[in-house]
N, CA, C and O atoms as a GROMACS GRO file, in nm:
protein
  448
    1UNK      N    1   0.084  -0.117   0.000
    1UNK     CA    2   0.000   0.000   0.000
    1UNK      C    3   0.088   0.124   0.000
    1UNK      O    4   0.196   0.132   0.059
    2UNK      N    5   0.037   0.211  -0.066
    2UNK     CA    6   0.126   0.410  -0.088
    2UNK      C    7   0.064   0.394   0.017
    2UNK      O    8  -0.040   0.336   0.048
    3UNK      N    9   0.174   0.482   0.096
    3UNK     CA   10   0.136   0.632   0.195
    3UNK      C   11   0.203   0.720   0.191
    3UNK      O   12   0.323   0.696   0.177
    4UNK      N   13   0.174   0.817   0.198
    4UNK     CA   14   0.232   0.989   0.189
    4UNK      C   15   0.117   1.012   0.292
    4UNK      O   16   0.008   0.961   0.316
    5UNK      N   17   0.231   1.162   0.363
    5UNK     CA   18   0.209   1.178   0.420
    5UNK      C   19   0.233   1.378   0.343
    5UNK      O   20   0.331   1.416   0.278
    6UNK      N   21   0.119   1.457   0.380
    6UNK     CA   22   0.117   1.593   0.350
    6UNK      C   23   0.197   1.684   0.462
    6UNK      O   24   0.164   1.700   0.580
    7UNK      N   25   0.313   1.742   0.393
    7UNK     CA   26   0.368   1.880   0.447
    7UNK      C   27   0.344   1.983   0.391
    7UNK      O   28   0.358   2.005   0.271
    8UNK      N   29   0.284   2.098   0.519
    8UNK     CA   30   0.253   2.205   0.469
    8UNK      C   31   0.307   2.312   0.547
    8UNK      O   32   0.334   2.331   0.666
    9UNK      N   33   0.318   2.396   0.406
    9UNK     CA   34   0.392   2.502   0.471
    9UNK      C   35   0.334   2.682   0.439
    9UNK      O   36   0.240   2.657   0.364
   10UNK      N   37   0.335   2.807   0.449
   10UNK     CA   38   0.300   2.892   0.397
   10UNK      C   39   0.395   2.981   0.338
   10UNK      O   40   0.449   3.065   0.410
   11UNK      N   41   0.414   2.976   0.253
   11UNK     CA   42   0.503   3.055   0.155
   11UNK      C   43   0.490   3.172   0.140
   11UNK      O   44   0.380   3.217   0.108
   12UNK      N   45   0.636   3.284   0.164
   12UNK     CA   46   0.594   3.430   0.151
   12UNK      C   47   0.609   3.406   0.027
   12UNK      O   48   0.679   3.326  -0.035
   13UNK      N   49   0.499   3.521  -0.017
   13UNK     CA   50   0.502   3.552  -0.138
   13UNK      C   51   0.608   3.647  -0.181
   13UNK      O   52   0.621   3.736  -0.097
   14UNK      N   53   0.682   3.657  -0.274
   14UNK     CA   54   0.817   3.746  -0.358
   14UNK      C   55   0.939   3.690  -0.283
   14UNK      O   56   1.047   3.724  -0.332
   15UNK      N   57   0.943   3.599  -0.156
   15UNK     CA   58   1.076   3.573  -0.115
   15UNK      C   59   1.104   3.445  -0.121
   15UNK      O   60   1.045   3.365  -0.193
   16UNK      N   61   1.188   3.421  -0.054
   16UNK     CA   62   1.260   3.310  -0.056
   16UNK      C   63   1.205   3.195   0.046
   16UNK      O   64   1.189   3.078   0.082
   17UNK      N   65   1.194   3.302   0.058
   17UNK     CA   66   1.176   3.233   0.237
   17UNK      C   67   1.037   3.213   0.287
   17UNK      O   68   0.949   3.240   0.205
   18UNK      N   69   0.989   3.162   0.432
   18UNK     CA   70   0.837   3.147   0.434
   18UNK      C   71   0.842   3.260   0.587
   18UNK      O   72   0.931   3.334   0.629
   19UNK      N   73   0.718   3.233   0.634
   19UNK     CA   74   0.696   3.340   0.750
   19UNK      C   75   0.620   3.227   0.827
   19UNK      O   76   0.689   3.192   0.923
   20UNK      N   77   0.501   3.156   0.818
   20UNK     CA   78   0.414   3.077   0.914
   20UNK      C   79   0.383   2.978   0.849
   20UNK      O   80   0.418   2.970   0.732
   21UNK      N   81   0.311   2.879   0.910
   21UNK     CA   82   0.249   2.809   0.862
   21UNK      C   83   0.072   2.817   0.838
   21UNK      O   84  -0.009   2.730   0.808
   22UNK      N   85   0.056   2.963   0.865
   22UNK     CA   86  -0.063   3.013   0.893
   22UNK      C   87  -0.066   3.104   0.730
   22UNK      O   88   0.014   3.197   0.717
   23UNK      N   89  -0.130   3.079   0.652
   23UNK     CA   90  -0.162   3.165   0.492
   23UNK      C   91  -0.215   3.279   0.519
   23UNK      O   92  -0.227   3.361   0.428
   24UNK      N   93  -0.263   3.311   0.661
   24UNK     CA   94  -0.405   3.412   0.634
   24UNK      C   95  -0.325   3.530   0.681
   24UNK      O   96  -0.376   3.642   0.676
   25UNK      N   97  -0.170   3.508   0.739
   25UNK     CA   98  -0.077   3.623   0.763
   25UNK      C   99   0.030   3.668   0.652
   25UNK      O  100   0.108   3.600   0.585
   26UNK      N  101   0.002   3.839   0.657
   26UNK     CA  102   0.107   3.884   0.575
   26UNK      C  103   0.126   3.830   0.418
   26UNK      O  104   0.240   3.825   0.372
   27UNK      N  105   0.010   3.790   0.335
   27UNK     CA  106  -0.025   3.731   0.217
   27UNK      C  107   0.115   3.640   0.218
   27UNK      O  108   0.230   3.682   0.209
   28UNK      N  109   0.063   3.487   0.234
   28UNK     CA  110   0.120   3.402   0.225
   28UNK      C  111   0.041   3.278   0.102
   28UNK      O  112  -0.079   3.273   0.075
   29UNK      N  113   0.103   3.228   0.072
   29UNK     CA  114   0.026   3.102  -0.010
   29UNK      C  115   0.069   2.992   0.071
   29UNK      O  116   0.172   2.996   0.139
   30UNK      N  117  -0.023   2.878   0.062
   30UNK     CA  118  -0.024   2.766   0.121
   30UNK      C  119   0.079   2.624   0.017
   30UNK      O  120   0.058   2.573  -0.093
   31UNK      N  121   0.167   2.609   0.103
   31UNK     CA  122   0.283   2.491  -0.014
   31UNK      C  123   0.242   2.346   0.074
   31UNK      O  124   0.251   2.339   0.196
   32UNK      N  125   0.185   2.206  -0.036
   32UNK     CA  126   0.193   2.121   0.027
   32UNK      C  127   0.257   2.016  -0.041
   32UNK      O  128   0.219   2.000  -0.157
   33UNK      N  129   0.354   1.932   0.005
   33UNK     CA  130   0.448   1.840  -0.025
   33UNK      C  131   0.380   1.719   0.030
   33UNK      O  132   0.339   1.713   0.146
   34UNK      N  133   0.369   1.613  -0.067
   34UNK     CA  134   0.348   1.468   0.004
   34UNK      C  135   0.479   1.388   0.027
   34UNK      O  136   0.577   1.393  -0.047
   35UNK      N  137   0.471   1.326   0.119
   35UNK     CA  138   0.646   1.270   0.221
   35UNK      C  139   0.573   1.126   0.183
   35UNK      O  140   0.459   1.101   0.221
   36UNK      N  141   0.654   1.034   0.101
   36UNK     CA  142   0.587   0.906   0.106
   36UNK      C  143   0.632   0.802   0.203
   36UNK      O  144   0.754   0.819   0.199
   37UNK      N  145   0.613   0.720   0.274
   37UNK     CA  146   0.652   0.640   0.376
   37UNK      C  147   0.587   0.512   0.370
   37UNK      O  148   0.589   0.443   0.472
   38UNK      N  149   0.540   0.477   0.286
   38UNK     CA  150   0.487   0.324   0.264
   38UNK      C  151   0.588   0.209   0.272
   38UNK      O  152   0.553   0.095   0.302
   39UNK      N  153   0.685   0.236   0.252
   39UNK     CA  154   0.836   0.158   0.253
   39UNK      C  155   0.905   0.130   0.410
   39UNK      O  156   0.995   0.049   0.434
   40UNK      N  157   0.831   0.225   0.512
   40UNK     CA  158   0.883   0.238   0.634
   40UNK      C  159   0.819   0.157   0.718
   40UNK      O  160   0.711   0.104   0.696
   41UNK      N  161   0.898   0.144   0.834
   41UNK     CA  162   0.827   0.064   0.927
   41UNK      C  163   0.875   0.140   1.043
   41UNK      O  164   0.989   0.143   1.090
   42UNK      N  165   0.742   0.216   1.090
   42UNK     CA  166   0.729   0.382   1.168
   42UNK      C  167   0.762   0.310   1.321
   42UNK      O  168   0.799   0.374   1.420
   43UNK      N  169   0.735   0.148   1.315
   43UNK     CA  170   0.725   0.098   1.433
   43UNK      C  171   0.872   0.068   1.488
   43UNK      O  172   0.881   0.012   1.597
   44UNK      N  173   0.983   0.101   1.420
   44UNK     CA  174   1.111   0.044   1.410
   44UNK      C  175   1.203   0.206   1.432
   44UNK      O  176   1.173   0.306   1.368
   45UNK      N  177   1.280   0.203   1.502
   45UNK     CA  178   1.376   0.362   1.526
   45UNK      C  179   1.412   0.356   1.393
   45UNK      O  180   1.400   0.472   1.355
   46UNK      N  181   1.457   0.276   1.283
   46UNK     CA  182   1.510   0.309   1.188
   46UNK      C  183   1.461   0.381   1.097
   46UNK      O  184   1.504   0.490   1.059
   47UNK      N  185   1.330   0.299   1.042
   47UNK     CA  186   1.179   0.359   0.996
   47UNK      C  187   1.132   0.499   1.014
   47UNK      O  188   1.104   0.578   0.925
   48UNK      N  189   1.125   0.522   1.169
   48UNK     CA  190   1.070   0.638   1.211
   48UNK      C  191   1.205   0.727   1.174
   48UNK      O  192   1.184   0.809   1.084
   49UNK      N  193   1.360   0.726   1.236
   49UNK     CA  194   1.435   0.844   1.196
   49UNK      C  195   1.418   0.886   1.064
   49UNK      O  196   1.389   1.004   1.052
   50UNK      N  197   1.433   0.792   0.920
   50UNK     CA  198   1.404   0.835   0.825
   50UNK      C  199   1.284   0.882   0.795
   50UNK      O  200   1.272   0.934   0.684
   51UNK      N  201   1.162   0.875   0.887
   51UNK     CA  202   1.078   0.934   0.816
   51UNK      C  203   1.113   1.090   0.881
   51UNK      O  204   1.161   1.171   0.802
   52UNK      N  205   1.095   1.124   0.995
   52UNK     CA  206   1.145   1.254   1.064
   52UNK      C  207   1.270   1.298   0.940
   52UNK      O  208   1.264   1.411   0.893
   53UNK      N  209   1.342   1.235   0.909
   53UNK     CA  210   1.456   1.308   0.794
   53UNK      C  211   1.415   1.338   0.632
   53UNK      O  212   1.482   1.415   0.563
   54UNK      N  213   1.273   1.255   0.573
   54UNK     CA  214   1.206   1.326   0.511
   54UNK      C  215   1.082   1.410   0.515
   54UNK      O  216   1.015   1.445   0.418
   55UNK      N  217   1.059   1.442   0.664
   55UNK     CA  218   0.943   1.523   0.685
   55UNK      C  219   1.062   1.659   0.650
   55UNK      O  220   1.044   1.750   0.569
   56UNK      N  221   1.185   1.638   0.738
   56UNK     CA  222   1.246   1.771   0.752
   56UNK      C  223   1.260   1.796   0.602
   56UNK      O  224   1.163   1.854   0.552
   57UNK      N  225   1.352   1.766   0.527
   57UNK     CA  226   1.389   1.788   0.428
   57UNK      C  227   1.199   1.864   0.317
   57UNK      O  228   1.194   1.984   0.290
   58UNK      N  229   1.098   1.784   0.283
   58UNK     CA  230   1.000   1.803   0.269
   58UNK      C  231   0.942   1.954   0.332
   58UNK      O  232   0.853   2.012   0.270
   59UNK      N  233   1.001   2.014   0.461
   59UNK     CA  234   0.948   2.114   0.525
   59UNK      C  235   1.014   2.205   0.456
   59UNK      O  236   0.971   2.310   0.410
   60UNK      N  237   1.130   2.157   0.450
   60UNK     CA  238   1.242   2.270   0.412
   60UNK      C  239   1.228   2.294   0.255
   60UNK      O  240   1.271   2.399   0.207
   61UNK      N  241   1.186   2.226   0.199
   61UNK     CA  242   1.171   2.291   0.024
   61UNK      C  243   1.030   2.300   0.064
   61UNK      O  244   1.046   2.420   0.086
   62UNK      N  245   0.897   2.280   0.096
   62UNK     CA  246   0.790   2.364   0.176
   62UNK      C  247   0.797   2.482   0.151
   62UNK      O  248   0.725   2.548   0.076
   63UNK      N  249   0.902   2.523   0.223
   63UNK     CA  250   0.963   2.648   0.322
   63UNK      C  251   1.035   2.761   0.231
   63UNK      O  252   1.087   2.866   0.268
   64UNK      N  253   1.024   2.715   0.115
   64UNK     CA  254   1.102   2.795   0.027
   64UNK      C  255   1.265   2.773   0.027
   64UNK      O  256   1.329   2.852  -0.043
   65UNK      N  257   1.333   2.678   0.094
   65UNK     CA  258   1.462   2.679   0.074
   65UNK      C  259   1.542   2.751   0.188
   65UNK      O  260   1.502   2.866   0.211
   66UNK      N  261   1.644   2.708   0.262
   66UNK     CA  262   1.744   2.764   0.337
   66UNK      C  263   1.782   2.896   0.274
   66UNK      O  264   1.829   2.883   0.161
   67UNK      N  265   1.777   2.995   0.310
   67UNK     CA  266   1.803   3.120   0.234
   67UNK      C  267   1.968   3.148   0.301
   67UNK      O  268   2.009   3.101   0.406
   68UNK      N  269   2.038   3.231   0.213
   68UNK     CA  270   2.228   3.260   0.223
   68UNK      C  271   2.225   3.326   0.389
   68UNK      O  272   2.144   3.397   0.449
   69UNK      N  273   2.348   3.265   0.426
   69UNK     CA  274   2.336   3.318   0.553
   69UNK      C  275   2.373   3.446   0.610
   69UNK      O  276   2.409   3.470   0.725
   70UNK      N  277   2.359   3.529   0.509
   70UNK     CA  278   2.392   3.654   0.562
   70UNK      C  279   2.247   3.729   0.549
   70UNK      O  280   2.246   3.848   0.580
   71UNK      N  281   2.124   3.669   0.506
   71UNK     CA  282   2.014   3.711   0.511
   71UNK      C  283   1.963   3.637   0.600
   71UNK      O  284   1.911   3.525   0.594
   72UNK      N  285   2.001   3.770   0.754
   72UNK     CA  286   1.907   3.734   0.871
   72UNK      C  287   1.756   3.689   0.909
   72UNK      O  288   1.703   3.592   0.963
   73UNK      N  289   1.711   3.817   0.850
   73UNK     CA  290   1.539   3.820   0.839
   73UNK      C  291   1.450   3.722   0.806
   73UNK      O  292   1.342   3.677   0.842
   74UNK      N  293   1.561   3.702   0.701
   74UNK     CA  294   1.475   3.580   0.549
   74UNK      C  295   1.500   3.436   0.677
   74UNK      O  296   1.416   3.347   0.671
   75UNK      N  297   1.592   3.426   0.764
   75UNK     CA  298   1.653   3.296   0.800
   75UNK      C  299   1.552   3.269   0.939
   75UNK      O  300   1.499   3.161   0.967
   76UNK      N  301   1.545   3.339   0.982
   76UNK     CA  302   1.467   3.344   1.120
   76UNK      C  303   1.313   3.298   1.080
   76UNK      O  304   1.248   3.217   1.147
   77UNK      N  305   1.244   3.393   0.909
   77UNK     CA  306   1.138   3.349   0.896
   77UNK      C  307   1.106   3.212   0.858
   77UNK      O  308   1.000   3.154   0.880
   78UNK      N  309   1.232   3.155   0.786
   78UNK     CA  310   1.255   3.044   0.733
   78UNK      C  311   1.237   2.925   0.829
   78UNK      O  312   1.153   2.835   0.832
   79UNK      N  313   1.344   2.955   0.906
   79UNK     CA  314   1.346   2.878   1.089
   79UNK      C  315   1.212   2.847   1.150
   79UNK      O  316   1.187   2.732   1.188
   80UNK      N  317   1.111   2.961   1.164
   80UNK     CA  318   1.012   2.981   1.200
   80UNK      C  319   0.909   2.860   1.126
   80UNK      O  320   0.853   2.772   1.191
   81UNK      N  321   0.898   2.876   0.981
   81UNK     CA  322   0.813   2.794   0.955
   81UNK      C  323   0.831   2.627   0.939
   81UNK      O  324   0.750   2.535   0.952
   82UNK      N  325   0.984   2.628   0.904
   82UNK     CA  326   1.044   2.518   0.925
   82UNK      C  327   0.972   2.413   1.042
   82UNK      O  328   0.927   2.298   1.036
   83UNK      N  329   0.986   2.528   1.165
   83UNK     CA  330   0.949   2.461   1.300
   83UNK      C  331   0.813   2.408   1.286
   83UNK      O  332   0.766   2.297   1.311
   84UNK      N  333   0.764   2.510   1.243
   84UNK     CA  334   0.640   2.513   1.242
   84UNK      C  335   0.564   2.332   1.185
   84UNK      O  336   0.517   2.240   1.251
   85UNK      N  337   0.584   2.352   1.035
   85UNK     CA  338   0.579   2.265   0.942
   85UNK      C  339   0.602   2.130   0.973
   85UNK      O  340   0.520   2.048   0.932
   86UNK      N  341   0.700   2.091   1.040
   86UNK     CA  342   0.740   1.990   1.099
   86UNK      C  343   0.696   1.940   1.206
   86UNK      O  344   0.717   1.822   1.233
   87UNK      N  345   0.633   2.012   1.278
   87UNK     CA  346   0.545   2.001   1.416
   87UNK      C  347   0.443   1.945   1.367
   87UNK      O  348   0.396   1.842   1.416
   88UNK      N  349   0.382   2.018   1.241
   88UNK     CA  350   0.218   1.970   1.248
   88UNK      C  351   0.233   1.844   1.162
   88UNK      O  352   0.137   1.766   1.163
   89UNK      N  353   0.352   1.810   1.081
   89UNK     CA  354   0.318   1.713   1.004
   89UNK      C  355   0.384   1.590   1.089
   89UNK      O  356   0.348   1.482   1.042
   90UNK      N  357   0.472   1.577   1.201
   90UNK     CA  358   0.471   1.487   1.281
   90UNK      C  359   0.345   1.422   1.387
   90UNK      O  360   0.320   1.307   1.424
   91UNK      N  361   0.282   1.553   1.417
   91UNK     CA  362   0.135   1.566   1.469
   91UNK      C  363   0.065   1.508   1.372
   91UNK      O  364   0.013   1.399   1.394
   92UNK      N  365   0.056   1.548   1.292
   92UNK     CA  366  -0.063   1.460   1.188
   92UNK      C  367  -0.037   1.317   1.140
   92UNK      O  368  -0.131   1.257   1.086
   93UNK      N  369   0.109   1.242   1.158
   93UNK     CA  370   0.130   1.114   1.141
   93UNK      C  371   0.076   1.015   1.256
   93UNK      O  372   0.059   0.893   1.250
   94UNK      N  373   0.058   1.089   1.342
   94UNK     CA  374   0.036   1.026   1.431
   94UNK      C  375   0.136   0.893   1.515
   94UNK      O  376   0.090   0.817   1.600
   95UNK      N  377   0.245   0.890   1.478
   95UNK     CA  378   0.310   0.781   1.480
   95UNK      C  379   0.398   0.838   1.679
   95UNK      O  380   0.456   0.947   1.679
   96UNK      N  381   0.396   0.769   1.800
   96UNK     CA  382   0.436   0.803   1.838
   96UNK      C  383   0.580   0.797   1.888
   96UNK      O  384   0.623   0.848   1.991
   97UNK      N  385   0.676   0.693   1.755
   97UNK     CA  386   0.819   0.688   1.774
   97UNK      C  387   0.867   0.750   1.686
   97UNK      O  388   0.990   0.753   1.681
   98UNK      N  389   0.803   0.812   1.602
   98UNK     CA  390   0.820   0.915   1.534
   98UNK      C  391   0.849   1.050   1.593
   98UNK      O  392   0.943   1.123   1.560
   99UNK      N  393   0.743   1.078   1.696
   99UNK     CA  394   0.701   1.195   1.784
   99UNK      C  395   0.798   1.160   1.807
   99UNK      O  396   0.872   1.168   1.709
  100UNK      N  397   0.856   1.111   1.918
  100UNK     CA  398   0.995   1.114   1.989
  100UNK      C  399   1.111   1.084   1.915
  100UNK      O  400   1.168   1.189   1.944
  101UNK      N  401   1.152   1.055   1.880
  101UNK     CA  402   1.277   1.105   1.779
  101UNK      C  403   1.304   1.241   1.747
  101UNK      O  404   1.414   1.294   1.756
  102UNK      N  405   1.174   1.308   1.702
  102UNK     CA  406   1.166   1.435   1.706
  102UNK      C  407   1.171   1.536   1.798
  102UNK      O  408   1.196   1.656   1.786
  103UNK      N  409   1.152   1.489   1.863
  103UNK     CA  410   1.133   1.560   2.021
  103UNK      C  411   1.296   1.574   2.040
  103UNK      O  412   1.362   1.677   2.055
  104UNK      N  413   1.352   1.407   2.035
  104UNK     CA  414   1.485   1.446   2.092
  104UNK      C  415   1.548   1.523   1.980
  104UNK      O  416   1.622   1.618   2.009
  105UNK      N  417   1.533   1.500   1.892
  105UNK     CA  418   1.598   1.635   1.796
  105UNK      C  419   1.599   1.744   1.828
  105UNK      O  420   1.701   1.811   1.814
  106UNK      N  421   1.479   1.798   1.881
  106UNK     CA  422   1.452   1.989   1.888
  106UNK      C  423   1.541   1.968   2.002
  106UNK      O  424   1.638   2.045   2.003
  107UNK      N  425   1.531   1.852   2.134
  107UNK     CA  426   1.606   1.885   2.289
  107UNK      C  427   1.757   1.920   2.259
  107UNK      O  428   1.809   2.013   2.320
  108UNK      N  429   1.836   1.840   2.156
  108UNK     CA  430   1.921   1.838   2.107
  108UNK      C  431   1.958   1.964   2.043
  108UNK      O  432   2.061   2.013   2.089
  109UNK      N  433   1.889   2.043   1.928
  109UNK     CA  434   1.915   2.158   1.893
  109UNK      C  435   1.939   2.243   2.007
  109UNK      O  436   2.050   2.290   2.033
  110UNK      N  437   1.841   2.262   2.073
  110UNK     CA  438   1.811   2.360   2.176
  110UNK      C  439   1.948   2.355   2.277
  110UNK      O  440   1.982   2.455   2.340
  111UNK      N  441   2.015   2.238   2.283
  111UNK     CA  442   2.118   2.251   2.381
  111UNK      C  443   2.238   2.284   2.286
  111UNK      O  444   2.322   2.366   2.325
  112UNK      N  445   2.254   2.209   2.135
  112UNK     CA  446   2.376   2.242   2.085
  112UNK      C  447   2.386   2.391   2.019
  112UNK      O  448   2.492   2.430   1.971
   0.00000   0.00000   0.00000
């Protein structure tokens, strides 16, 4: 059986970059990517890290793309929806070794 799984993201409009995952701010358009995972076995750490590594990746072209790092503004909004994006589409898999993998990821950012 396919499964995909939908990432969504809200795309500024004229940039590079995104702002929310919310469309109805600051004229945004709505970007959705299907993440396929039919191949995985969500029940297995192996399964689940790769799927968390194509939700991210999936968020991040979402997201309009990592913008150059000397464009602050663009990077923070980018960051922002990134987070965003990835939250709800781990939330919406429902998978909960998925959830945690992810979890320890952000604990992990947050400290390194």
């Amino acid at each position: 059986m396919k499964k995909a799984l939908m990432v969504c993201a809200a795309a500024l409009l004229g940039l590079s970059a995104t702002a929310s995952a919310d469309p109805s701010n600051f004229g945004h358009e709505r970007v959705t990517l299907n993440v396929p995972y039919g191949d995985l076995d969500l029940s297995r750490p192996a399964g689940a890290k790769t799927m968390v590594y194509r939700i991210r990746h999936a968020a991040a072209d979402a997201c309009g793309g990592e913008p150059y790092i000397r464009e602050m503004r663009e990077r923070r909004v980018f960051k922002k929806c990134l987070r965003v994006a990835i939250a709800e589409a781990v939330q919406e898999l429902g998978s909960p070794l998925v959830a945690s993998i992810y979890q320890e990821e952000v604990a992990a950012d947050r400290l390194g």
